[in-house]
FIMI-869056 format. One line per 3 residues: number of its first residue (from 1); their letters; for each residue z, x, y of C-alpha. Coordinates in steps of 0.02 Angstrom, whole numbers. Each point is the difference from the previous one (the first is absolute). Layout:
NUM	a	Z,X,Y  ...
// end
This chain:
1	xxx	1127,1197,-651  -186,71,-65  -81,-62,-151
4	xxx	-32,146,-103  -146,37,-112  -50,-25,-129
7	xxx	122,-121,-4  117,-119,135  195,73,28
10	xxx	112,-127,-59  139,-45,89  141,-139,-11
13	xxx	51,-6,198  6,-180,35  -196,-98,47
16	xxx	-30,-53,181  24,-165,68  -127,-107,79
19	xxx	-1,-177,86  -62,-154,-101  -161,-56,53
22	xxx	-27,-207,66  -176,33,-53  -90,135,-113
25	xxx	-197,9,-4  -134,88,-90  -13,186,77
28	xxx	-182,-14,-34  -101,-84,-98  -555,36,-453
31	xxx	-32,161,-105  -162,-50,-31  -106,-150,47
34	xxx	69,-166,41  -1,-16,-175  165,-86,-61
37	xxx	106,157,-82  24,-8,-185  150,-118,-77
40	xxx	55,138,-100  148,84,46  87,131,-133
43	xxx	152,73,45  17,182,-40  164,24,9
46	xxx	172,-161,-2  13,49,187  -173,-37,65
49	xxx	-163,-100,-9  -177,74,1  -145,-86,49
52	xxx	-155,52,-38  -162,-41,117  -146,-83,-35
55	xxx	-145,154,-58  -127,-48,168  -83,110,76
58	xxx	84,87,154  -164,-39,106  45,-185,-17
61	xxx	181,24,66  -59,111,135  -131,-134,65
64	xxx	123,-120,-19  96,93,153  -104,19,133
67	xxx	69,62,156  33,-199,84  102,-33,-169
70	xxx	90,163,38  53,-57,156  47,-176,-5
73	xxx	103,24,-140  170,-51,29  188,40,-65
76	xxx	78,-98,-143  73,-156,44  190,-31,26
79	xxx	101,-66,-165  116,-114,106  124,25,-145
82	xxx	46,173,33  125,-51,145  193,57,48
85	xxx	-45,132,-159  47,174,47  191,37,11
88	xxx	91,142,29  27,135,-157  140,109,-18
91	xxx	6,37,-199  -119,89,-117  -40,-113,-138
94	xxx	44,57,-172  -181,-31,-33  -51,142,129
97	xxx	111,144,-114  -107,-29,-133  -149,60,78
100	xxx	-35,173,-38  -53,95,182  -190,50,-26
103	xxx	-158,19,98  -188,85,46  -12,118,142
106	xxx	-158,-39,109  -155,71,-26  -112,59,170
109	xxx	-182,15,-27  -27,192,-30  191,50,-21
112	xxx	116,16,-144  145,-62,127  69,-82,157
115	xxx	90,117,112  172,-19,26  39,-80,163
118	xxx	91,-173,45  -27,-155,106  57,-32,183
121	xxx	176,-41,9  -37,-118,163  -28,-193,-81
124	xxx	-143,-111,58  36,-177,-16  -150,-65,100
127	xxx	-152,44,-103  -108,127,87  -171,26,-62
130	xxx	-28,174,-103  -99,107,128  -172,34,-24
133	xxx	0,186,19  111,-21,-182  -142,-77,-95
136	xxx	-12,139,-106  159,26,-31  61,-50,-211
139	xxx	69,-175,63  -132,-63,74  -128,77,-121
142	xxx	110,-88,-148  65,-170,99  -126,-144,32
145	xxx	-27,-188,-25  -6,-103,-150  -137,-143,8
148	xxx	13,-154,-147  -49,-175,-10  138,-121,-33
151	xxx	-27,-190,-11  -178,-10,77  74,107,139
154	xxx	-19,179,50  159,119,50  56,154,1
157	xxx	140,147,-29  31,159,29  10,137,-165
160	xxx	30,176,-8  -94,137,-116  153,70,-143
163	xxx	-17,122,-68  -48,-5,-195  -76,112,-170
166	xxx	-132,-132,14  -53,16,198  -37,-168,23
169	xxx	182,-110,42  32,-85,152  178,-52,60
172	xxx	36,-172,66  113,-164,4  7,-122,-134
175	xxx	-79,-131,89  -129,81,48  -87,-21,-160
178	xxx	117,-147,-92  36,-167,84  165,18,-73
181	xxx	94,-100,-133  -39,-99,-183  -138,-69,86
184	xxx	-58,116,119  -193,74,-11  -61,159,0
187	xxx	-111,29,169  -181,37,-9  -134,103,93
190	xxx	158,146,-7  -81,147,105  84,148,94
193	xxx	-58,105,153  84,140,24  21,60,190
196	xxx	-72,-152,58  -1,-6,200  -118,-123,101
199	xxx	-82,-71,-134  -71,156,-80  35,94,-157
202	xxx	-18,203,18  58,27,-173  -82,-135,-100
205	xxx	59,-188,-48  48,2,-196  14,-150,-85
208	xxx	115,-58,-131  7,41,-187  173,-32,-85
211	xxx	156,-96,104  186,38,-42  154,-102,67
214	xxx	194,7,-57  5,-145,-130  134,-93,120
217	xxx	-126,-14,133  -111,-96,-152  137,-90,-95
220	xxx	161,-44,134  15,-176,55  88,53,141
223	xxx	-78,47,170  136,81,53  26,128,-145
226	xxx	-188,15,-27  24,107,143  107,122,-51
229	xxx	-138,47,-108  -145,-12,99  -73,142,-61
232	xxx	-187,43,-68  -140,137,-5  -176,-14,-46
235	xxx	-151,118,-72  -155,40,86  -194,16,-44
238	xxx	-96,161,81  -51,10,152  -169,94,9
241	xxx	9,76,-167  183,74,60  180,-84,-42
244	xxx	113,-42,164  103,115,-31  -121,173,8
247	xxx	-26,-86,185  150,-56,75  134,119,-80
250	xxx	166,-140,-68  163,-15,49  150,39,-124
253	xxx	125,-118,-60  180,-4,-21  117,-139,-86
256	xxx	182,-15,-76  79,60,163  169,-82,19
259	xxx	59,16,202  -75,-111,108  9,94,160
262	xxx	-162,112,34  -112,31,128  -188,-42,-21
265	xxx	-153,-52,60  -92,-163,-48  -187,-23,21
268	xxx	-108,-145,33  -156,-130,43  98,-100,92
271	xxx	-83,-145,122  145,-49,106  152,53,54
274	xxx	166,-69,-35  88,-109,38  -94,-40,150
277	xxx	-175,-34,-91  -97,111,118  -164,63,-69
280	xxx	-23,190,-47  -162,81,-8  -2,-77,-157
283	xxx	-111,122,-109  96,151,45  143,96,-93
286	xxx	173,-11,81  169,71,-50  197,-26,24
289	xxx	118,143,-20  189,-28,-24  138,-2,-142
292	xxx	9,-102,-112  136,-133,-51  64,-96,-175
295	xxx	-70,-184,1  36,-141,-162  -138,-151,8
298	xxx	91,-52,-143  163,22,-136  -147,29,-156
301	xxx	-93,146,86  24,187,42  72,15,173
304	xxx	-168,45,126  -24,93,153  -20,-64,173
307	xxx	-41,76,180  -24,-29,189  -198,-7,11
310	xxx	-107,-144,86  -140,15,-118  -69,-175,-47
313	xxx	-131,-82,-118  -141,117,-54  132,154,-31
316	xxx	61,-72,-169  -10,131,-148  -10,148,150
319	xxx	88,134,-74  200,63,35  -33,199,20
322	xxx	172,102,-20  -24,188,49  -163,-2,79
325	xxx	-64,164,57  -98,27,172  -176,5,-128
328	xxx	78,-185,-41  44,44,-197  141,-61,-60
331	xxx	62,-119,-150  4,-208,14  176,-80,-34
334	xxx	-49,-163,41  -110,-123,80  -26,-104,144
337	xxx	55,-186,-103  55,-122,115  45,-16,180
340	xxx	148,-83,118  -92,-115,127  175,11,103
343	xxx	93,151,-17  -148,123,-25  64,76,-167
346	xxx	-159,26,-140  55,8,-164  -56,78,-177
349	xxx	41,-31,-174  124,168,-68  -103,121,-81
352	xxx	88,7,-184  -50,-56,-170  -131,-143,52
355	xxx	-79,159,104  -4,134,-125  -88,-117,-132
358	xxx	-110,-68,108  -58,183,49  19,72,-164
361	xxx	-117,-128,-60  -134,8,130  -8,171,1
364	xx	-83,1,-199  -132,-138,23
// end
């Protein structure tokens, strides 16, 4: 079953099953200074919030991460909540027909198009580490880590470069930017370096302007269906006088898709493996490749994806590639959410309504 462009084949053959987790964790886990952001949050559309960052000046943010910040930065903590959450799905929610098919194609630096081509058919449950004779290939020119200040404390994600008319989005997880719920905060010090690797940053580090995230990420009390929709994207300043975009080339972006069964390729900062905890070279990209299966974390949400990968904290908001070419374009279709601490299974939030507004917002600001 391919994914066709511009937009994702739809199919009603019955979603993939997957075991239910004893234990889910964070896959992973400011834009300016360690000024507090601003209060003010306007949504632009009744399907997401918008956040708008504090007008300091980028110098501040970028002394504000000096390279031992970088690197003892640390994934999101655990919500002990989320536990015994994702079940087995074998329905398409009537939800999910709604959802009109739609999406970008990507964009390489210096070519109208990716060329046609497809991913590796073998799957890769233990996380190997993206080789370095592929750092110039489009995913790891477009993938990198995420660093924000949350609490008093310093952490990080992973985010992918999307492709968008204003050249400037980023791709990510929900929580990567949002706490999560009523009374969740928005994270500060929000900056992005694209094709990170060993602590430096060939292709710039670009901090934060405007934050997006699905309003149920914002405005659910519960955990567990906060992440169905644990979804977000964020704006950019320059880099050098040039927007991230003219350097790093951006991944497309597909949503409304209906089957749950595909094969893909997710992408990641992660620092250990799972579950057996072991350390990773933890700032270096790594991947998975495998197909995909349905996954519910609960009744009030759009059924998910989940599949085999050992990726661990630091890979959260890594992007889910479907149809990656052997130049490493190809369209995202998820991302890297949460993560089984027993049965190896990451999960991400379905790419459907929640995904489409949040992109078809970020991509005008």
């Amino acid at each position: 079953m391919r994914l066709s462009a511009p937009r994702i084949a739809i199919s009603a053959a019955v979603i993939g099953t997957a075991a239910a987790t004893a234990s889910v964790a964070f896959a992973a886990a400011g834009p300016d200074k360690t000024a507090t952001a601003s209060k003010a949050s306007a949504p632009s559309s009744s399907d997401v919030v918008v956040h708008t960052v504090n007008d300091v000046s980028a110098s501040s943010t970028l002394q504000y991460w000096t390279a031992k910040r970088m690197r003892a930065a640390k994934p999101v903590p655990v919500p002990k909540t989320v536990n015994n959450a994702a079940t087995a799905a074998a329905a398409v929610d009537p939800a999910d027909a709604a959802v009109a098919p739609g999406g970008v194609a990507p964009a390489p630096v210096g070519a109208t198009a990716a060329a046609s081509g497809g991913i590796s058919s073998a799957a890769v449950i233990k996380a190997k580490q993206w080789p370095a004779s592929k750092r110039n290939s489009g995913i790891a020119k477009t993938t990198g880590r995420v660093f924000f200040k949350r609490n008093g404390q310093d952490y990080v994600c992973s985010a992918s470069v999307v492709n968008a008319p204003n050249k400037r989005s980023v791709w990510t997880a929900g929580h990567c930017l949002h706490s999560g719920g009523p009374k969740g905060k928005w994270h500060t010090n929000v900056m992005f370096v694209p094709g990170y690797r060993d602590g430096k940053a060939p292709r710039g580090k670009y901090t934060a302007l405007k934050l997006v995230v699905a309003k149920q990420w914002v405005n659910s009390k519960n955990v567990n269906r906060r992440y169905g929709y644990d979804l977000a994207a964020f704006t950019v300043r320059n880099w050098k006088g040039k927007r991230i975009q003219a350097r790093t080339g951006a991944q497309g972006i597909n949503w409304g898709y209906k089957k749950r069964t595909y094969s893909m390729r997710l992408f990641g900062y992660p620092m250990v493996f799972l579950p057996s905890g072991k350390p990773t070279q933890r700032h270096r990209m790594y991947y998975c490749t495998g197909k995909t299966v349905g996954v519910r974390f609960h009744s009030n949400a759009p059924i998910g994806l989940g599949i085999k990968c050992t990726m661990g904290g630091g890979a959260s908001g890594g992007p889910w590639i479907y149809g990656m070419n052997s130049k490493g374009w190809g369209r995202i279709v998820g991302v890297n959410s949460t993560h089984s601490t027993v049965n190896t299974y990451m999960y991400s939030p379905y790419h459907g309504k929640a995904a489409a507004s949040v992109y078809k917002t970020v991509r005008k600001l």
